[in-house]
VEXDOZA-21901 format. One line per 5 residues: their letters; for each residue x, y negated, z of C-alpha. Coordinates in Angstrom, 1 decimal. Layout:
N
a	X Y Z; ... $
This chain:
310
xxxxx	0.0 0.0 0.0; 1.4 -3.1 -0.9; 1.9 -6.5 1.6; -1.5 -8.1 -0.6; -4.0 -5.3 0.3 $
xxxxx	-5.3 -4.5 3.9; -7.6 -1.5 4.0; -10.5 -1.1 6.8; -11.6 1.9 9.1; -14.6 2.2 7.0 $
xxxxx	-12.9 2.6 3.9; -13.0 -0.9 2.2; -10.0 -3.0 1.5; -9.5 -6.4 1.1; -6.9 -8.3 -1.6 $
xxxxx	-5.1 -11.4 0.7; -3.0 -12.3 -1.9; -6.1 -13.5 -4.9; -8.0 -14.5 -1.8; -4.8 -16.6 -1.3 $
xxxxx	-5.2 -17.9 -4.6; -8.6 -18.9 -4.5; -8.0 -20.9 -1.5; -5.3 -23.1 -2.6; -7.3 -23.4 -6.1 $
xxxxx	-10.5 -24.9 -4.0; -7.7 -27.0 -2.6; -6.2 -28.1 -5.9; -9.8 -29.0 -7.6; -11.1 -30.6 -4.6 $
xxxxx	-7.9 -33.1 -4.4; -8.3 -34.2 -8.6; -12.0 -34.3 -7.5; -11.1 -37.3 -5.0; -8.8 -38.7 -6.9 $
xxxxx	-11.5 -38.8 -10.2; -14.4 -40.1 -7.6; -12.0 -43.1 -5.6; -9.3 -43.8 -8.5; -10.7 -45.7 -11.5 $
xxxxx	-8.4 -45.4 -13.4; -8.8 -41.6 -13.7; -12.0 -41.1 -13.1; -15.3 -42.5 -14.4; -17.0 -45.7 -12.9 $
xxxxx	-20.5 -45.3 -10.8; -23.2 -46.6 -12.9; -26.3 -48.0 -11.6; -28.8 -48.0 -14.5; -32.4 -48.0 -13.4 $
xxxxx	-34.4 -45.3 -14.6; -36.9 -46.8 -16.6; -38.2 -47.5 -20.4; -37.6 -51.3 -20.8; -33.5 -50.5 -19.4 $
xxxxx	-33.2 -47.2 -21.6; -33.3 -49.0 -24.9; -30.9 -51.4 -23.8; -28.3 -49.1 -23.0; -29.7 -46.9 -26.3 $
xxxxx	-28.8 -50.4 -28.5; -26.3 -51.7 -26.4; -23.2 -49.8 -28.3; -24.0 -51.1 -31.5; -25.0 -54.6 -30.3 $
xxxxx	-21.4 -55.0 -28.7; -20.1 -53.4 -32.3; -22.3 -56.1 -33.9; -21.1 -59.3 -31.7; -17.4 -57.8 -31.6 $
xxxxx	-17.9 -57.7 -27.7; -16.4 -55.6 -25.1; -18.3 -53.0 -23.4; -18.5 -53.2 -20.0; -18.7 -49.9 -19.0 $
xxxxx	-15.3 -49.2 -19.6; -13.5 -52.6 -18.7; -10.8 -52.4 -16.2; -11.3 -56.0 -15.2; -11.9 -57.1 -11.7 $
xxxxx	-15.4 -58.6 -12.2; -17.1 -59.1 -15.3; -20.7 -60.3 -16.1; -22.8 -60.4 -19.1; -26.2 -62.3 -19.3 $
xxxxx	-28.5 -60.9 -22.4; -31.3 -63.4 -23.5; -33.2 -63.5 -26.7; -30.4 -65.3 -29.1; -27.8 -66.0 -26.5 $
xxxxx	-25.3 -63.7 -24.7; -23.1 -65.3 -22.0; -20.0 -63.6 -20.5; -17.6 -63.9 -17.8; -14.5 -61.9 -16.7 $
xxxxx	-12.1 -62.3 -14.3; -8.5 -60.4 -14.2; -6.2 -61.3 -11.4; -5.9 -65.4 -11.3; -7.1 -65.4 -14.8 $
xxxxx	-11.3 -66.1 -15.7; -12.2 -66.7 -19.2; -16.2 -66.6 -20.8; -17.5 -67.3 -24.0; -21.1 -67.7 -25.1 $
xxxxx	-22.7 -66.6 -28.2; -25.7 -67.7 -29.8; -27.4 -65.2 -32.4; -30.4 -64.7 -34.8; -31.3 -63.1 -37.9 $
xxxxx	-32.3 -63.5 -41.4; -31.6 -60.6 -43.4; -28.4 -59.7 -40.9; -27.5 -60.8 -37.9; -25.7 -64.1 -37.8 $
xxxxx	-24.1 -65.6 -34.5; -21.5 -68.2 -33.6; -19.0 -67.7 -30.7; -18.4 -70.7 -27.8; -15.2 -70.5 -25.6 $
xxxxx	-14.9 -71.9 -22.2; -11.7 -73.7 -20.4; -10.5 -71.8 -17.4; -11.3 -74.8 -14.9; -15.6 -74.4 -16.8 $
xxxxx	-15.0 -70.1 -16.3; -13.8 -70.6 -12.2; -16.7 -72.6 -12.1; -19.1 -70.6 -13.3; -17.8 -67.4 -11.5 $
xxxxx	-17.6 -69.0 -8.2; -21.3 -69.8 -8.3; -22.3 -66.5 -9.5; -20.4 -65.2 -6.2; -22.0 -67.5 -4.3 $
xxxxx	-25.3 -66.7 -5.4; -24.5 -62.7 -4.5; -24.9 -61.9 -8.3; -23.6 -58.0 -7.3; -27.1 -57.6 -4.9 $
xxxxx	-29.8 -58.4 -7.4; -32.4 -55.4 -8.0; -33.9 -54.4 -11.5; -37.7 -55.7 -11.5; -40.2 -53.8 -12.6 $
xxxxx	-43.0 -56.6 -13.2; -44.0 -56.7 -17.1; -45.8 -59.1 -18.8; -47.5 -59.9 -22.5; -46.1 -62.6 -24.0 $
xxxxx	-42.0 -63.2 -23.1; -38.9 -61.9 -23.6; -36.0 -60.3 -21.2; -33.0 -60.8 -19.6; -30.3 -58.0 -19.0 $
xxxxx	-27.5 -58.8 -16.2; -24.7 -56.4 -17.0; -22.3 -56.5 -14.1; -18.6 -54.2 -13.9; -16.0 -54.1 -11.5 $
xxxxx	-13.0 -51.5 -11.9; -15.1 -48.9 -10.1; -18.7 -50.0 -10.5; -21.3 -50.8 -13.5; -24.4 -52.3 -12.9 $
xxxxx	-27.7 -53.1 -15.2; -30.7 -54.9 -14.0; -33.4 -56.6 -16.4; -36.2 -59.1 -15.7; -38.9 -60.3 -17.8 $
xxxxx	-39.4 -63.8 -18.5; -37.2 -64.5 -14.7; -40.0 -67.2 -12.7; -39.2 -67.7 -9.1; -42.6 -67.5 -7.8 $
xxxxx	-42.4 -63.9 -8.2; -39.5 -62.3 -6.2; -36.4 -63.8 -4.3; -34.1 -61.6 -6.7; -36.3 -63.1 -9.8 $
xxxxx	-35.7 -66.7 -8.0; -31.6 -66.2 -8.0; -31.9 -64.9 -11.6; -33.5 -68.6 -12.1; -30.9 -70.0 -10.6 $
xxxxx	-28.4 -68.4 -11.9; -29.5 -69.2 -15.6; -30.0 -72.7 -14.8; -26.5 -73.1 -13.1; -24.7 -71.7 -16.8 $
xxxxx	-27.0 -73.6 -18.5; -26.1 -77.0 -17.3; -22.4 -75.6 -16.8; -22.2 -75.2 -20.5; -24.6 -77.7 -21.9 $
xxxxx	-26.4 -74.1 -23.8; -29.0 -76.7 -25.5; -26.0 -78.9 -26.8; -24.8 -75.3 -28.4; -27.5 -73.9 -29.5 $
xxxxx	-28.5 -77.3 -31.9; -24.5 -77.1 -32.9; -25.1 -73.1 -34.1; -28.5 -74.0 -35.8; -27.6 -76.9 -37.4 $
xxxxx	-24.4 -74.6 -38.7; -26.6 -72.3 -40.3; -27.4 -72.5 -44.5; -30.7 -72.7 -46.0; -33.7 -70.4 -44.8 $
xxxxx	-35.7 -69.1 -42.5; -34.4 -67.6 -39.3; -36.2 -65.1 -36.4; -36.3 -67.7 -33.7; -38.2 -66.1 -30.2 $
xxxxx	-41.2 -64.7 -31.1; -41.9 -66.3 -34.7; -39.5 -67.9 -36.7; -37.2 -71.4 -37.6; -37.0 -73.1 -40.9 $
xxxxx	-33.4 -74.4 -41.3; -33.4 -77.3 -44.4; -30.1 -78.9 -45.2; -29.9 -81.8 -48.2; -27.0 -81.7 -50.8 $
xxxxx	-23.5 -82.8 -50.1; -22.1 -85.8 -51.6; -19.9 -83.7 -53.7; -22.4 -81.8 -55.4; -24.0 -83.3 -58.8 $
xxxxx	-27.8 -84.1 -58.8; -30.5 -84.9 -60.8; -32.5 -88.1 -61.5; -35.7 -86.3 -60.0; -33.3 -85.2 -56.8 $
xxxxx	-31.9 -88.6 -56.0; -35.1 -90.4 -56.1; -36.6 -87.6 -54.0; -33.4 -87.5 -51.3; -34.2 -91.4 -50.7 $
xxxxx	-37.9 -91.4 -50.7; -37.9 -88.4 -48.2; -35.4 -89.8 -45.8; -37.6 -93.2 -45.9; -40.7 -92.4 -45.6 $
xxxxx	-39.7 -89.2 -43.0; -37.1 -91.3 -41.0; -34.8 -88.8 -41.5; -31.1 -89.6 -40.5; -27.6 -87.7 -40.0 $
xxxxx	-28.8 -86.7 -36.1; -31.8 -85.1 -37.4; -32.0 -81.2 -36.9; -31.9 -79.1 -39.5; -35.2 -77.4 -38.6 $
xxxxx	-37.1 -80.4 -38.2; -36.9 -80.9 -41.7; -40.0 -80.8 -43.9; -42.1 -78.2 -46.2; -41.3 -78.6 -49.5 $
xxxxx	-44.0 -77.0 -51.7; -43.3 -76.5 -55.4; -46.5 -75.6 -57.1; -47.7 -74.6 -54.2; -44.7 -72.4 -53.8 $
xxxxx	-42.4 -72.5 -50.5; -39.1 -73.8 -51.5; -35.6 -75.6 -49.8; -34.8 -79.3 -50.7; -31.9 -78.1 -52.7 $
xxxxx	-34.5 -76.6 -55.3; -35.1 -80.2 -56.1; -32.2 -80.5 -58.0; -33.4 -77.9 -60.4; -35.4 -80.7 -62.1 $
xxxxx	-35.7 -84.2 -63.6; -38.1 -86.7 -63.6; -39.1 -85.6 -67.0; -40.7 -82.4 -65.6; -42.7 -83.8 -62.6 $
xxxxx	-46.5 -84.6 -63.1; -47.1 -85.2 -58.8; -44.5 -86.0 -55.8; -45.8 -86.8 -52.9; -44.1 -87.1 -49.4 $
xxxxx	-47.0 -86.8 -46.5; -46.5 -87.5 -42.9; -47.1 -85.4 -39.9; -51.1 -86.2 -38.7; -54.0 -84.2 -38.2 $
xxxxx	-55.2 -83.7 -41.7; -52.0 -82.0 -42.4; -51.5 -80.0 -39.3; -55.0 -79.2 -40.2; -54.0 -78.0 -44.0 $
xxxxx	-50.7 -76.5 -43.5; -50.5 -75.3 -39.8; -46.7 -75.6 -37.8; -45.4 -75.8 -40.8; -46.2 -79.3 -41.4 $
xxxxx	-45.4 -80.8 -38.2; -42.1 -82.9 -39.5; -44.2 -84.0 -43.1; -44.7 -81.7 -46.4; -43.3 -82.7 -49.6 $
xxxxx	-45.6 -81.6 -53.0; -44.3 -81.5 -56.1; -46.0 -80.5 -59.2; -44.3 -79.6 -62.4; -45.6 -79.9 -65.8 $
């Protein structure tokens, strides 16, 4: 009998040596096993993703969406803090690593692909921003569950080294929770921090010709002609009238432009330079009042311009 096996009174025996083994394996796998748990940079982060619908197609979209804006995902950053607001056409974020914060802020729609213009913020802006989000115990907020009609969501994407985080509201309003009351806050505070209106006109008023998915309907972005461009008789007559009579000027946005019908036909101003004056029986440049709202809906409310060829 060797020194491994023992071998009982009732005839069993018993193998020390692979029980041995066993043992120090349970030993070995238990020791990676706390090491992959309490080391991130072995092991995988905790998530806290709340089991619901609304939350689940996030996180089904959210790879491609970060593909899309050329983001980083979260889930696998290795910096100390990061935090990522989602709202309808704007996606703030905010890392720090070490000394070092940086965030950026993109705005986004559609027309027939997505289309989105980034906004980088000084360090001095970032600390800013990050200490308030602190302060405002950004790491404790709790998913909602309230859901309403008409609105849109917010997703707060929060990741430490060890931790990832996704909570969603809809349409945040203080009145409902004290977590929905911080989200308020906190979307205020970047708001003001960054002046987001001041950036969202600059990316509009960026964008070429067309119409746009804007919330939950959509934005009609008109531009006129550069100066460099050659136009017709019919298009400089136009150009002035329409500016005159419309009061439109160089800080006039681009989606407060007017309809242009041609033959009763939805087009841009630059289609005015297709003709003369030659080929125009009507032109007529009507302002915003009733009667118009009346005829033509939302559309009219910065003036329509008909024109009727012969």
């Amino acid at each position: 009998m060797d020194k491994c096996t023992y071998r009982s009174g009732v005839g069993d025996s018993f193998d020390f040596c692979a029980i041995q083994k066993i043992s120090i394996m349970k030993q070995i796998l238990l020791s990676i096993l706390l090491i992959l748990v309490f080391n991130p940079i072995f092991g995988q982060k905790h998530f806290d993703i709340p089991e619901n619908k609304v939350v689940g197609r996030f996180i089904e979209t959210l790879s491609k969406n970060l593909k899309d804006f050329d983001s980083q995902d979260l889930r696998v950053s290795e910096d100390s803090l990061s935090i990522r607001v989602w709202k309808t056409h704007e996606v703030f974020t905010i890392s720090q690593n070490n000394a070092s914060t940086s965030s950026d802020c993109k705005f986004h729609t559609t027309n027939k692909e997505l289309v989105f213009k980034s906004f980088h913020f000084s360090e001095s802006v970032s600390r800013s921003i990050m200490d308030s989000l602190l302060v405002a115990g950004i790491w404790n907020l709790k998913d909602e569950n309230y859901r309403g009609i008409d609105g849109s969501f917010v997703f707060v994407e929060i990741s430490t080294k060890s931790k990832y985080k996704v909570v969603s509201y809809w349409s945040p309003n203080s009145e409902r929770s004290n977590d929905c009351k911080t989200v308020v806050q906190i979307l205020k505070m970047i708001d003001n921090t960054i002046d987001s209106k001041k950036l969202r006109n600059e990316f509009l008023n960026s964008l070429p010709s067309g119409s746009y998915r804007w919330g939950m309907a959509s934005i009609r972005i008109d531009k006129f002609l550069n100066k460099d461009i050659a136009k017709t008789d019919f298009y400089k007559e136009a150009e002035y009238k329409i500016k005159q009579e419309l009061e439109i000027t160089n800080k006039t946005n681009h989606w407060e432009y007017p309809l242009i019908l041609i033959d009763n036909e939805y087009a841009k101003i630059s289609d005015l330079n297709k003709y003369n004056d030659k080929q125009i029986s009507k032109f007529e440049v009507l302002k915003t009042d009733n009667n118009v709202i009346a005829i033509y809906g939302t559309n009219g409310n910065n003036g329509v311009v008909i024109i009727e060829t012969k």
